[in-house]
Structures are given as C-alpha cells and as structure tokens.
PDB file of N, CA, C and O in Angstrom:
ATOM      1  N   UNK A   1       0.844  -1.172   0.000  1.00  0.00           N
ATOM      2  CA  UNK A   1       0.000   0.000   0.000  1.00  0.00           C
ATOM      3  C   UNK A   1       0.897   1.245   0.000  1.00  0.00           C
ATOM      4  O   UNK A   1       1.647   1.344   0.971  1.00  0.00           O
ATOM      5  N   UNK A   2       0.940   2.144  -0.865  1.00  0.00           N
ATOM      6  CA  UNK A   2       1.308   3.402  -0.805  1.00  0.00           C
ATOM      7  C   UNK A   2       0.839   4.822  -0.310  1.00  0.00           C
ATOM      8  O   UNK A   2       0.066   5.254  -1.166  1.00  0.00           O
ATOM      9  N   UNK A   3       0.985   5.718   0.708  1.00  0.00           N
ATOM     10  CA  UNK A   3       0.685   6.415   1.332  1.00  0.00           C
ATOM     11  C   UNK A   3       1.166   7.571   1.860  1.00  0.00           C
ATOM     12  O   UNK A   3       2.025   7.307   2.701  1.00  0.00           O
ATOM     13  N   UNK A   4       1.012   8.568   1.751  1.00  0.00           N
ATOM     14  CA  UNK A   4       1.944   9.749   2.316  1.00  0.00           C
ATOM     15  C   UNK A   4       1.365  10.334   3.679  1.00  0.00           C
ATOM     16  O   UNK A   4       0.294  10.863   3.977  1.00  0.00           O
ATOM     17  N   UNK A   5       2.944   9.904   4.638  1.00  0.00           N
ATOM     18  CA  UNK A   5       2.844  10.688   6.028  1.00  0.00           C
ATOM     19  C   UNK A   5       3.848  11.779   6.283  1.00  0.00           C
ATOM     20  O   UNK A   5       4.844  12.051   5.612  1.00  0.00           O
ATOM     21  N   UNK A   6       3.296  12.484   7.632  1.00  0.00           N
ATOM     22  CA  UNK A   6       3.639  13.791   7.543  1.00  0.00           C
ATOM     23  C   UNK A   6       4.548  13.521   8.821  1.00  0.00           C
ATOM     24  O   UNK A   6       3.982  14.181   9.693  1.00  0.00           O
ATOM     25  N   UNK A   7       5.436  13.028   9.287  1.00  0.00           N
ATOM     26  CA  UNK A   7       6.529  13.044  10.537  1.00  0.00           C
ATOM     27  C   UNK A   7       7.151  14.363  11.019  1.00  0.00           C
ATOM     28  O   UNK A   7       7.597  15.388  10.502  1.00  0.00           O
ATOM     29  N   UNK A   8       6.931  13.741  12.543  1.00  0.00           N
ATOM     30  CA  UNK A   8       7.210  15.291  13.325  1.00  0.00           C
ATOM     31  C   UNK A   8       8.875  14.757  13.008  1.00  0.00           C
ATOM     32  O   UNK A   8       9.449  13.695  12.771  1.00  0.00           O
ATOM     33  N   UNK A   9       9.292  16.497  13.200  1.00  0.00           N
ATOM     34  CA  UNK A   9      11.067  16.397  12.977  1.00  0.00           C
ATOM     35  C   UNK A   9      12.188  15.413  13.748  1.00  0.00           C
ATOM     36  O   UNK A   9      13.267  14.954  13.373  1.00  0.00           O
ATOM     37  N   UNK A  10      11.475  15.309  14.929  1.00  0.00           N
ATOM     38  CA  UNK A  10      12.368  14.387  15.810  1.00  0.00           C
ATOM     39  C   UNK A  10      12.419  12.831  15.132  1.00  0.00           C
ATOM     40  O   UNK A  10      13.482  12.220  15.011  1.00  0.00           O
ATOM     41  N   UNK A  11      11.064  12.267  14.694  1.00  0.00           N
ATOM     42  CA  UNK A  11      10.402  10.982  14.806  1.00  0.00           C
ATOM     43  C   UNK A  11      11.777  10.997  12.976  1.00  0.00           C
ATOM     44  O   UNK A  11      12.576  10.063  12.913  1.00  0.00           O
ATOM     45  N   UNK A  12      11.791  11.918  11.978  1.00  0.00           N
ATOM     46  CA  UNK A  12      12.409  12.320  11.146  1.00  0.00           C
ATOM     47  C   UNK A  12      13.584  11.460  10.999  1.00  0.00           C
ATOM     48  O   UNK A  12      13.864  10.551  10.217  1.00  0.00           O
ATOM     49  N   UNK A  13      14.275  12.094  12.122  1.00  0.00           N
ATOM     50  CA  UNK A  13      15.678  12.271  12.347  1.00  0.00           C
ATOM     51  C   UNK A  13      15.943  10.783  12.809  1.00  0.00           C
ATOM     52  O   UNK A  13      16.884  10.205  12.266  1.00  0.00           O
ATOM     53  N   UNK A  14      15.100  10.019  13.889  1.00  0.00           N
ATOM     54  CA  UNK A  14      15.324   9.142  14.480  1.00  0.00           C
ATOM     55  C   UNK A  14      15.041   7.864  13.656  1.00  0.00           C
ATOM     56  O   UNK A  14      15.660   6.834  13.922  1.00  0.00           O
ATOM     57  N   UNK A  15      14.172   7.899  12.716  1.00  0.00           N
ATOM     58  CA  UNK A  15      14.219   6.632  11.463  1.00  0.00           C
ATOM     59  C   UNK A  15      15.562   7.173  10.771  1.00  0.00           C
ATOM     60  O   UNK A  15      16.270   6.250  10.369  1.00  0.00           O
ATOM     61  N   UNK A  16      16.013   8.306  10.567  1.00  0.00           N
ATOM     62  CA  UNK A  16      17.014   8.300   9.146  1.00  0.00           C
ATOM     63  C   UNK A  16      18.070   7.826   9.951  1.00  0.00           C
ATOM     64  O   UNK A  16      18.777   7.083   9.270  1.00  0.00           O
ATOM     65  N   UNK A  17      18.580   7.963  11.384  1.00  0.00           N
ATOM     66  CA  UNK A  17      19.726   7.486  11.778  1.00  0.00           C
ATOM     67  C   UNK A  17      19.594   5.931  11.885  1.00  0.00           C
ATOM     68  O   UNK A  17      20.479   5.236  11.386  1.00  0.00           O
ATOM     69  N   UNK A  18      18.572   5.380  12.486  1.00  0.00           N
ATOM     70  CA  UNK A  18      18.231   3.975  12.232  1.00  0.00           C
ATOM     71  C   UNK A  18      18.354   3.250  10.902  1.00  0.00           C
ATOM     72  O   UNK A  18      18.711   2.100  10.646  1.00  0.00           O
ATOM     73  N   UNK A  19      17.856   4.501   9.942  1.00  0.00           N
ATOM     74  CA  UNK A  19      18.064   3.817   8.863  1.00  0.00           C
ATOM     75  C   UNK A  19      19.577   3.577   8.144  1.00  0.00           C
ATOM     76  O   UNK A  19      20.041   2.529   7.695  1.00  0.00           O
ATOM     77  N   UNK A  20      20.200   4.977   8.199  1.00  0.00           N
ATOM     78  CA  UNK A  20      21.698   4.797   8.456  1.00  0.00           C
ATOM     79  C   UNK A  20      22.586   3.420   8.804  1.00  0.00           C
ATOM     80  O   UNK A  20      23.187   2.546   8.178  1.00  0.00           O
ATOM     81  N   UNK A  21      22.243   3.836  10.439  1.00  0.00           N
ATOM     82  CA  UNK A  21      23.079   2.380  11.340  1.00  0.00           C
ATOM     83  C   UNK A  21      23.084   1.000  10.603  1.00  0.00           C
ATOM     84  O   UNK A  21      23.946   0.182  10.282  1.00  0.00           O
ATOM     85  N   UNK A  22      21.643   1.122  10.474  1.00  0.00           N
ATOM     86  CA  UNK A  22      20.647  -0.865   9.592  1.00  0.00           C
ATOM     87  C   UNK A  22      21.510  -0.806   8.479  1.00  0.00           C
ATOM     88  O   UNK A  22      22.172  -1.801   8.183  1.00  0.00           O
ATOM     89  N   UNK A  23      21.587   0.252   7.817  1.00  0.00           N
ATOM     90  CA  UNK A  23      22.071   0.062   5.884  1.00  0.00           C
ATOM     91  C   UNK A  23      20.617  -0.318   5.338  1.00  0.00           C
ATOM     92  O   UNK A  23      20.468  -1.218   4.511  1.00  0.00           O
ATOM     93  N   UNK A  24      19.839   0.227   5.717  1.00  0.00           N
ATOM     94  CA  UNK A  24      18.508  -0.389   5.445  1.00  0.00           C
ATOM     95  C   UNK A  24      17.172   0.887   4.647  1.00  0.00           C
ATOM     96  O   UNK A  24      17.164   2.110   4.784  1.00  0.00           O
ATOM     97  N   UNK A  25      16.306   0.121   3.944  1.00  0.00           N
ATOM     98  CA  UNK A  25      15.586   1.337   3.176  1.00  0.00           C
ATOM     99  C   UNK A  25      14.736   2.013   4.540  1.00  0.00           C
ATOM    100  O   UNK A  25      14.589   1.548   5.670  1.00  0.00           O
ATOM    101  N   UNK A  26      14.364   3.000   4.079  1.00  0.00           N
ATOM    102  CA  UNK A  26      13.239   3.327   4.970  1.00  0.00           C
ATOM    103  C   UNK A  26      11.889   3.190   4.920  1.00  0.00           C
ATOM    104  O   UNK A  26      11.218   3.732   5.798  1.00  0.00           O
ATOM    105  N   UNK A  27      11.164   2.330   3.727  1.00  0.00           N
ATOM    106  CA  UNK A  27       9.731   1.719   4.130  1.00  0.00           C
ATOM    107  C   UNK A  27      10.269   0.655   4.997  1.00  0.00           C
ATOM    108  O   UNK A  27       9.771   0.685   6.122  1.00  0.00           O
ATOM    109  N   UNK A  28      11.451  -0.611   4.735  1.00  0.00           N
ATOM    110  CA  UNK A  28      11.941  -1.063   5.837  1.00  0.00           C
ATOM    111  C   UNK A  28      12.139  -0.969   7.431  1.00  0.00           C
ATOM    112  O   UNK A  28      11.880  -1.787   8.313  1.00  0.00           O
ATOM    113  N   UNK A  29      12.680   0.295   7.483  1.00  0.00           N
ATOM    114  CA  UNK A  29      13.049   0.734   8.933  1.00  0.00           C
ATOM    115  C   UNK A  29      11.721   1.218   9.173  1.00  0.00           C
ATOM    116  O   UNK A  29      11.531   0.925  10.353  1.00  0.00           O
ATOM    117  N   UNK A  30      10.529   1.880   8.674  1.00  0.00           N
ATOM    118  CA  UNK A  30       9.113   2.471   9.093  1.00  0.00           C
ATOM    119  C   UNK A  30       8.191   1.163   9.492  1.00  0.00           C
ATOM    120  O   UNK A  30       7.442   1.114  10.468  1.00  0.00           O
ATOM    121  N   UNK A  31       8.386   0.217   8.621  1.00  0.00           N
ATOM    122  CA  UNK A  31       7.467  -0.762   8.736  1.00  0.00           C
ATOM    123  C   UNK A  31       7.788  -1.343   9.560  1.00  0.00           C
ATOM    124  O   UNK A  31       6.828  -1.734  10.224  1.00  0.00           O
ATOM    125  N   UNK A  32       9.244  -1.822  10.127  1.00  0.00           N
ATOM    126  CA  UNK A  32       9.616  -2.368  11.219  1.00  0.00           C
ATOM    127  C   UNK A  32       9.227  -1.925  12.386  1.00  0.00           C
ATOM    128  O   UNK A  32       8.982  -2.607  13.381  1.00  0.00           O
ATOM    129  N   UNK A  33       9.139  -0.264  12.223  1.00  0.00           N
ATOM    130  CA  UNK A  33       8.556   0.144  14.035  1.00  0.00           C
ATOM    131  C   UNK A  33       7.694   0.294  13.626  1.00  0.00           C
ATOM    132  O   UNK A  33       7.297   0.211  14.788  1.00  0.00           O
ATOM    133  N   UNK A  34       6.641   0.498  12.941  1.00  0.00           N
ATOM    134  CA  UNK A  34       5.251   0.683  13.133  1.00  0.00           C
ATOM    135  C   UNK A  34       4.787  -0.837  13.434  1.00  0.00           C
ATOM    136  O   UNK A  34       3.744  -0.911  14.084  1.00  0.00           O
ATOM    137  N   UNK A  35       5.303  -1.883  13.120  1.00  0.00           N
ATOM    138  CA  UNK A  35       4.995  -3.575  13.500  1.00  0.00           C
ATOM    139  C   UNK A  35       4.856  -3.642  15.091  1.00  0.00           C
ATOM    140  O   UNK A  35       3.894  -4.062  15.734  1.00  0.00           O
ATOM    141  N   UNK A  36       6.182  -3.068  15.608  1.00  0.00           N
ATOM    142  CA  UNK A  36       6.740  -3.244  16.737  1.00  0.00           C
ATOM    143  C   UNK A  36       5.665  -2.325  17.663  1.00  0.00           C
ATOM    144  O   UNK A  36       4.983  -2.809  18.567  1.00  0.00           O
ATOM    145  N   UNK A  37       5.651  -0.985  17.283  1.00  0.00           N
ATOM    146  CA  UNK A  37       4.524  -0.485  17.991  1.00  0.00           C
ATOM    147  C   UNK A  37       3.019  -0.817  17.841  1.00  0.00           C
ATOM    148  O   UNK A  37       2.199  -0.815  18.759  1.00  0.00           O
ATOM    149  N   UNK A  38       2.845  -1.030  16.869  1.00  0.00           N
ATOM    150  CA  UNK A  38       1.427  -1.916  16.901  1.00  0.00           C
ATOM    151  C   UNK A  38       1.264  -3.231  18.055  1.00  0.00           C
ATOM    152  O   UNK A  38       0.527  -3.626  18.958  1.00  0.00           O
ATOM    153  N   UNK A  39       2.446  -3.561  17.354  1.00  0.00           N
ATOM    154  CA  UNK A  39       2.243  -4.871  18.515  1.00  0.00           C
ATOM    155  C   UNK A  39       1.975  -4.738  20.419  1.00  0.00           C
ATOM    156  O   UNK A  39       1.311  -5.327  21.272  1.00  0.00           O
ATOM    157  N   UNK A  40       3.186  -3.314  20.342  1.00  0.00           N
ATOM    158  CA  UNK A  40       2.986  -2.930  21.501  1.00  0.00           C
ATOM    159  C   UNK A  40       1.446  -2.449  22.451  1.00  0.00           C
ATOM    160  O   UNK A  40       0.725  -2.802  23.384  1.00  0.00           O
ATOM    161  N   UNK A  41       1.678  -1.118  21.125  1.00  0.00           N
ATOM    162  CA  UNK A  41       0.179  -1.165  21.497  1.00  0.00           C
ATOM    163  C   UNK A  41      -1.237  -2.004  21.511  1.00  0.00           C
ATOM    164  O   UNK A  41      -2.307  -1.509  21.865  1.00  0.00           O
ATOM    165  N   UNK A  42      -1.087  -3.150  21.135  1.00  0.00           N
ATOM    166  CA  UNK A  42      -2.689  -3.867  21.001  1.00  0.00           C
ATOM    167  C   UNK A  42      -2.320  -4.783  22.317  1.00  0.00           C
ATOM    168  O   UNK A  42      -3.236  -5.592  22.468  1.00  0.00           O
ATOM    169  N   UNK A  43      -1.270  -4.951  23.359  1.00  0.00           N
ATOM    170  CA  UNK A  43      -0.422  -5.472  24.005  1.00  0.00           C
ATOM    171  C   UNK A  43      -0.956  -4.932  25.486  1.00  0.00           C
ATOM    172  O   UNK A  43      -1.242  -5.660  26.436  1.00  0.00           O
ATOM    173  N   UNK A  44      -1.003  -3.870  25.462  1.00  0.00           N
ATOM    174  CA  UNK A  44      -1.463  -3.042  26.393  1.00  0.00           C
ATOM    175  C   UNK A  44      -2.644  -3.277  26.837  1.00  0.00           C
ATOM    176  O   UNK A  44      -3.258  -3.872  25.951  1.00  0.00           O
ATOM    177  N   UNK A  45      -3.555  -3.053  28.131  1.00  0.00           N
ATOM    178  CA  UNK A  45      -4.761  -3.123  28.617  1.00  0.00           C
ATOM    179  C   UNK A  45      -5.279  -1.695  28.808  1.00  0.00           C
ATOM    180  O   UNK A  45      -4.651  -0.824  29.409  1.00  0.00           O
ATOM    181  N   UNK A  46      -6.202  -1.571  28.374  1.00  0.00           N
ATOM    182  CA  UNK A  46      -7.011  -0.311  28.498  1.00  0.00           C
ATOM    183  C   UNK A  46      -6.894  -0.268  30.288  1.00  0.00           C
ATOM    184  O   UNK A  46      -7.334  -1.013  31.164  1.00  0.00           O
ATOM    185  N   UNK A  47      -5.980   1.138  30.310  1.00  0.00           N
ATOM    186  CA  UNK A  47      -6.227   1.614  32.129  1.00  0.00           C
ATOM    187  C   UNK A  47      -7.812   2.008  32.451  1.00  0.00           C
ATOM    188  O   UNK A  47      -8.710   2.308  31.664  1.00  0.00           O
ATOM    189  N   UNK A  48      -7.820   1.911  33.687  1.00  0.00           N
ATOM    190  CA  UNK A  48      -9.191   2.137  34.087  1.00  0.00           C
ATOM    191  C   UNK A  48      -8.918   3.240  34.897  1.00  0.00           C
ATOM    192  O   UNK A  48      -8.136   3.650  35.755  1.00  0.00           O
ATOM    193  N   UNK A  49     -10.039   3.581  34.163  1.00  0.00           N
ATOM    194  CA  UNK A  49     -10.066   5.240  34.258  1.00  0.00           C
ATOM    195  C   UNK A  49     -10.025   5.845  35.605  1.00  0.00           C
ATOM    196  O   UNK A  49     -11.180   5.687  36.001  1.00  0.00           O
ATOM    197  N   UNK A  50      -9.233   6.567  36.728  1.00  0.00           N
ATOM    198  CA  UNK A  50      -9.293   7.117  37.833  1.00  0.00           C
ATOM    199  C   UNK A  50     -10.324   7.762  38.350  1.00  0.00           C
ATOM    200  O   UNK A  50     -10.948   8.590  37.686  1.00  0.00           O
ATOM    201  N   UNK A  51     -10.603   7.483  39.496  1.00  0.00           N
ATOM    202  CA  UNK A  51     -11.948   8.031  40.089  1.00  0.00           C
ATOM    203  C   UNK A  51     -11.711   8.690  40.779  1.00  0.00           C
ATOM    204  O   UNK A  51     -11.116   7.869  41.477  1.00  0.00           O
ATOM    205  N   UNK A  52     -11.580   9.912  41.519  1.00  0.00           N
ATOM    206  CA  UNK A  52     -11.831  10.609  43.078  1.00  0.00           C
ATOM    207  C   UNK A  52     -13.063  10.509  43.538  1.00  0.00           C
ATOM    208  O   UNK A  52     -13.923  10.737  42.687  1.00  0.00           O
ATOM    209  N   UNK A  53     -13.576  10.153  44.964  1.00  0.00           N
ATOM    210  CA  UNK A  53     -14.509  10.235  45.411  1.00  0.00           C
ATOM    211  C   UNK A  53     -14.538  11.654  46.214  1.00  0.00           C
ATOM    212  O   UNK A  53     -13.506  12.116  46.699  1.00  0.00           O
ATOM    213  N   UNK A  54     -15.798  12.311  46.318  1.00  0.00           N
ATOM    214  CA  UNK A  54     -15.693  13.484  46.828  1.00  0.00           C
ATOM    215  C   UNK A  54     -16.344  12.743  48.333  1.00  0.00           C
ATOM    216  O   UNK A  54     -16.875  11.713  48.749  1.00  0.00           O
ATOM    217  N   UNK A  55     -15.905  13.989  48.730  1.00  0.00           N
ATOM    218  CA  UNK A  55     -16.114  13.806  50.784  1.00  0.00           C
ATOM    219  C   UNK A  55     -16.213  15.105  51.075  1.00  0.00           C
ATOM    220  O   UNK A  55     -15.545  16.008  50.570  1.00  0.00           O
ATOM    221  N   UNK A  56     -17.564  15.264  52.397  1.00  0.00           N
ATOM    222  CA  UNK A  56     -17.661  16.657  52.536  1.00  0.00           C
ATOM    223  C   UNK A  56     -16.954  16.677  53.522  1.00  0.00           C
ATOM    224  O   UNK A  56     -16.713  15.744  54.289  1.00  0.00           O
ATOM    225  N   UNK A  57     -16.439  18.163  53.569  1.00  0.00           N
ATOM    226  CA  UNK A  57     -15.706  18.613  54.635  1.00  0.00           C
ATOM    227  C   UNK A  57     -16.412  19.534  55.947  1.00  0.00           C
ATOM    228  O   UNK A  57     -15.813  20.121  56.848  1.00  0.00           O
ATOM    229  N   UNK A  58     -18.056  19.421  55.680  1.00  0.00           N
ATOM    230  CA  UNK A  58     -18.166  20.508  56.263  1.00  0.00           C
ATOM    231  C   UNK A  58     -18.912  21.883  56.008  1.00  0.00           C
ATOM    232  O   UNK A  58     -19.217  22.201  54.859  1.00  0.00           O
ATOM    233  N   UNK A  59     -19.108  22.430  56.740  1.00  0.00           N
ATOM    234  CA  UNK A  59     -19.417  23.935  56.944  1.00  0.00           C
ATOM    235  C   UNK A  59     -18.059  24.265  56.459  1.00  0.00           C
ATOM    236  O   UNK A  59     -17.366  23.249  56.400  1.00  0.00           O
ATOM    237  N   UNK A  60     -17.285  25.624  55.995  1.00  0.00           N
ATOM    238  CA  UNK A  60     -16.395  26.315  55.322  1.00  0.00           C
ATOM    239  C   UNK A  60     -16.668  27.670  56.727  1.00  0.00           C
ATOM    240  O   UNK A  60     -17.661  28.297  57.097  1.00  0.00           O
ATOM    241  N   UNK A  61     -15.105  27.640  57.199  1.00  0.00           N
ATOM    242  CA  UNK A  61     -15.087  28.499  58.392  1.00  0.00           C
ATOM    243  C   UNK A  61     -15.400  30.100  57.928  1.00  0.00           C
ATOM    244  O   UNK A  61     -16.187  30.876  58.471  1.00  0.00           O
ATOM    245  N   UNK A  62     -14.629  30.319  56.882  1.00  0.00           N
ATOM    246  CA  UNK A  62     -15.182  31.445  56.228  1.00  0.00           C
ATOM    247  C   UNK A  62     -15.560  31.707  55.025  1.00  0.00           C
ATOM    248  O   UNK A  62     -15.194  31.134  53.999  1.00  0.00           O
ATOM    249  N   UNK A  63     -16.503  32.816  55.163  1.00  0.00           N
ATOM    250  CA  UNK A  63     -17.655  32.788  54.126  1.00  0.00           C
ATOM    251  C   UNK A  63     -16.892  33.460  52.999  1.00  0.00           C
ATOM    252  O   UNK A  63     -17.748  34.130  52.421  1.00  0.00           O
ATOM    253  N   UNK A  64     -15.675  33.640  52.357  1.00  0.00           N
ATOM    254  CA  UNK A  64     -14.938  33.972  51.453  1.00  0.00           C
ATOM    255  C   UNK A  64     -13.968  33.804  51.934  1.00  0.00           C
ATOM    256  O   UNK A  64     -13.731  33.741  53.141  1.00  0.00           O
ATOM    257  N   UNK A  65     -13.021  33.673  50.765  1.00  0.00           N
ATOM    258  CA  UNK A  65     -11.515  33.996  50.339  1.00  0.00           C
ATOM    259  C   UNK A  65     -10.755  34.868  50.049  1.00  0.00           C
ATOM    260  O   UNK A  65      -9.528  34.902  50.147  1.00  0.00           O
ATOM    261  N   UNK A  66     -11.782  35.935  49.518  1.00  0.00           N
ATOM    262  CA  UNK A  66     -11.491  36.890  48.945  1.00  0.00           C
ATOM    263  C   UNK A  66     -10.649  38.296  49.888  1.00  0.00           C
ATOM    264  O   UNK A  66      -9.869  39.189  49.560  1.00  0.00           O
ATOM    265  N   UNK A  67     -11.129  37.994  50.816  1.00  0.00           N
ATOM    266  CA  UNK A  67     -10.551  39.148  51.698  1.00  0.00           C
ATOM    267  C   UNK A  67      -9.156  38.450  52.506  1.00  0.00           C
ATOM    268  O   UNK A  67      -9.238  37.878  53.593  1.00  0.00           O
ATOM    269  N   UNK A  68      -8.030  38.610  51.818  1.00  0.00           N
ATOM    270  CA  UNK A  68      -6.593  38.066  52.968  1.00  0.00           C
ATOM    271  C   UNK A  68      -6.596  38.504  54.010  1.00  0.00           C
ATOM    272  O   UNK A  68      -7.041  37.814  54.927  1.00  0.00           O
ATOM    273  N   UNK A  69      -6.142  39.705  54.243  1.00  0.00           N
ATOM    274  CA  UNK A  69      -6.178  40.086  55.564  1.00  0.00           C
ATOM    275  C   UNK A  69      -7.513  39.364  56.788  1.00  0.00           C
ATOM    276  O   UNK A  69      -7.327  39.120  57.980  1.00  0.00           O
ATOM    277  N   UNK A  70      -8.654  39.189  56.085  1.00  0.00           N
ATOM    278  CA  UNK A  70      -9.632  38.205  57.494  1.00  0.00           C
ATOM    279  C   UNK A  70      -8.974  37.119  57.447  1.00  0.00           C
ATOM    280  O   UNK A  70      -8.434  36.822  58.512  1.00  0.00           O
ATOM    281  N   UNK A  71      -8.745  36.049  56.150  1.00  0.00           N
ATOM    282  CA  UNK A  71      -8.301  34.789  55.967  1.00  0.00           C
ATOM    283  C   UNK A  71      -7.275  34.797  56.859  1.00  0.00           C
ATOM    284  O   UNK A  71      -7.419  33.845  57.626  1.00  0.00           O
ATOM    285  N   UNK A  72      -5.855  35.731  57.225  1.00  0.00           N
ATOM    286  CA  UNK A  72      -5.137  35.580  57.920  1.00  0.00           C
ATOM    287  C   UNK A  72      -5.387  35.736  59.209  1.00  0.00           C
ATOM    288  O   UNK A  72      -4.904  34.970  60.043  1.00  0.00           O
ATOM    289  N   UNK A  73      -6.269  36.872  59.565  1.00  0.00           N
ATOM    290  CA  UNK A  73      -6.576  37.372  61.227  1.00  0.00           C
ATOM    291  C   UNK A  73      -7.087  35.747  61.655  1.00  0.00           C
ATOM    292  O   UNK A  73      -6.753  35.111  62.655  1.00  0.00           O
ATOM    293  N   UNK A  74      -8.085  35.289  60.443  1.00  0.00           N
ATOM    294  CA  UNK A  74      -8.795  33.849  61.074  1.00  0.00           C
ATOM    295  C   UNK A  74      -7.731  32.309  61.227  1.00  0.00           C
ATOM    296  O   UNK A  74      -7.839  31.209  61.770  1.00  0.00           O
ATOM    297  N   UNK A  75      -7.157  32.718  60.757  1.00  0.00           N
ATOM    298  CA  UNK A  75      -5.527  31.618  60.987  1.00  0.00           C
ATOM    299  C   UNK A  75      -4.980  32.090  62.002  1.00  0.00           C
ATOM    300  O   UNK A  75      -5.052  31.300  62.943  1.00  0.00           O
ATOM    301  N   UNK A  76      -4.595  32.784  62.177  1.00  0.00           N
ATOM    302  CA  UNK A  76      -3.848  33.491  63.640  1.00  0.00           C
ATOM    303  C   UNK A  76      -4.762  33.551  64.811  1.00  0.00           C
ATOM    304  O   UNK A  76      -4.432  34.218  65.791  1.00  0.00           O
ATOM    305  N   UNK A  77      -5.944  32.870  64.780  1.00  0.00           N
ATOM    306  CA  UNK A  77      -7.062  33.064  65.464  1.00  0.00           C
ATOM    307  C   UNK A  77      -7.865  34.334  66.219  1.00  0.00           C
ATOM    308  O   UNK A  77      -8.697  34.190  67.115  1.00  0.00           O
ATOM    309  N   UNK A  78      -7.287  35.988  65.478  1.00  0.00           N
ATOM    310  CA  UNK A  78      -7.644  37.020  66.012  1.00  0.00           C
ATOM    311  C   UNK A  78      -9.444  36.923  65.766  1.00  0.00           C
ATOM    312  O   UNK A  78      -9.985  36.101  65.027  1.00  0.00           O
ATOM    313  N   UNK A  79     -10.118  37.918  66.537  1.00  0.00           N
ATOM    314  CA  UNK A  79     -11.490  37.772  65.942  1.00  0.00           C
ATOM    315  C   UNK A  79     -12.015  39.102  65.761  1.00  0.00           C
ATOM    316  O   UNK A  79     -12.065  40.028  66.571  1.00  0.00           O
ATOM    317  N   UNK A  80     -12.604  39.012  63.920  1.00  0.00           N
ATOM    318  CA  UNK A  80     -12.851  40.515  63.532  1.00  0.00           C
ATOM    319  C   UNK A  80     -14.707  40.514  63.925  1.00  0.00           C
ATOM    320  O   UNK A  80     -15.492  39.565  63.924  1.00  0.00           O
ATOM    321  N   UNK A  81     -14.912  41.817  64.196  1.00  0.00           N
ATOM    322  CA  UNK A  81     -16.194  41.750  64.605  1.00  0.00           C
ATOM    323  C   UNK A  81     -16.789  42.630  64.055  1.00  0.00           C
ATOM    324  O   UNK A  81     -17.993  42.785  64.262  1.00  0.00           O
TER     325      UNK A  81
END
C-alpha cells in the first residue's frame, strides 16, 4: 500500500539514523517500528479510568476567600467583629 505521512522532525531524524546504522531502506526501517509499535500497542490493557470520590468537609469556616487580611486574622485566630 502506498501512502503519504507527515513526521514530526524528531520521529524524522530518528528513522534516518536507524536507517543509516541498519544500511537499510526506509519503508523497511518504518514498517519495522510501526509492526513493533502496533504490537505494543494492542499489548497493552485499556487503564481504568481514575476516580476521586468526593467527601464533605463541612461547613467552610469562612464565608470567602477573597478578603486576605480576614483569611489571615482567622488563621492566627484574632477575631474581627
């Protein structure tokens, strides 16, 4: 099958030196890792997908964030009134 792909510069560089080292064509050296990664990949198990469970914490000591100076007086335990 004949086909035109578009390779990022690195992926480029890293078949032509392979292909170099081998003495080998490059549908050769392409078809060889695309085998190898195929294989890899169908090889693999689909991860299962991560869950967080949420947990309440609570009432929220203060009713914003927005103001630092309370956020801090209320860490230092001063009390604004």
């Amino acid at each position: 099958m004949r086909t035109t792909l578009t390779l990022d510069a690195d992926v480029a560089a890293a078949l032509e030196r392979l292909r170099k080292a081998r003495e080998a064509s490059l549908k050769t050296v392409v078809n060889e890792a695309l085998r190898r990664g195929l294989r890899e990949l169908a090889a693999q198990k689909n991860p299962r997908p991560f869950r967080t469970r949420s947990v309440s914490m609570g009432q929220p000591k203060l009713d914003s964030l927005d103001n630092v100076a309370e956020v801090l007086a209320a860490v230092d335990g001063e009390t604004h009134a």
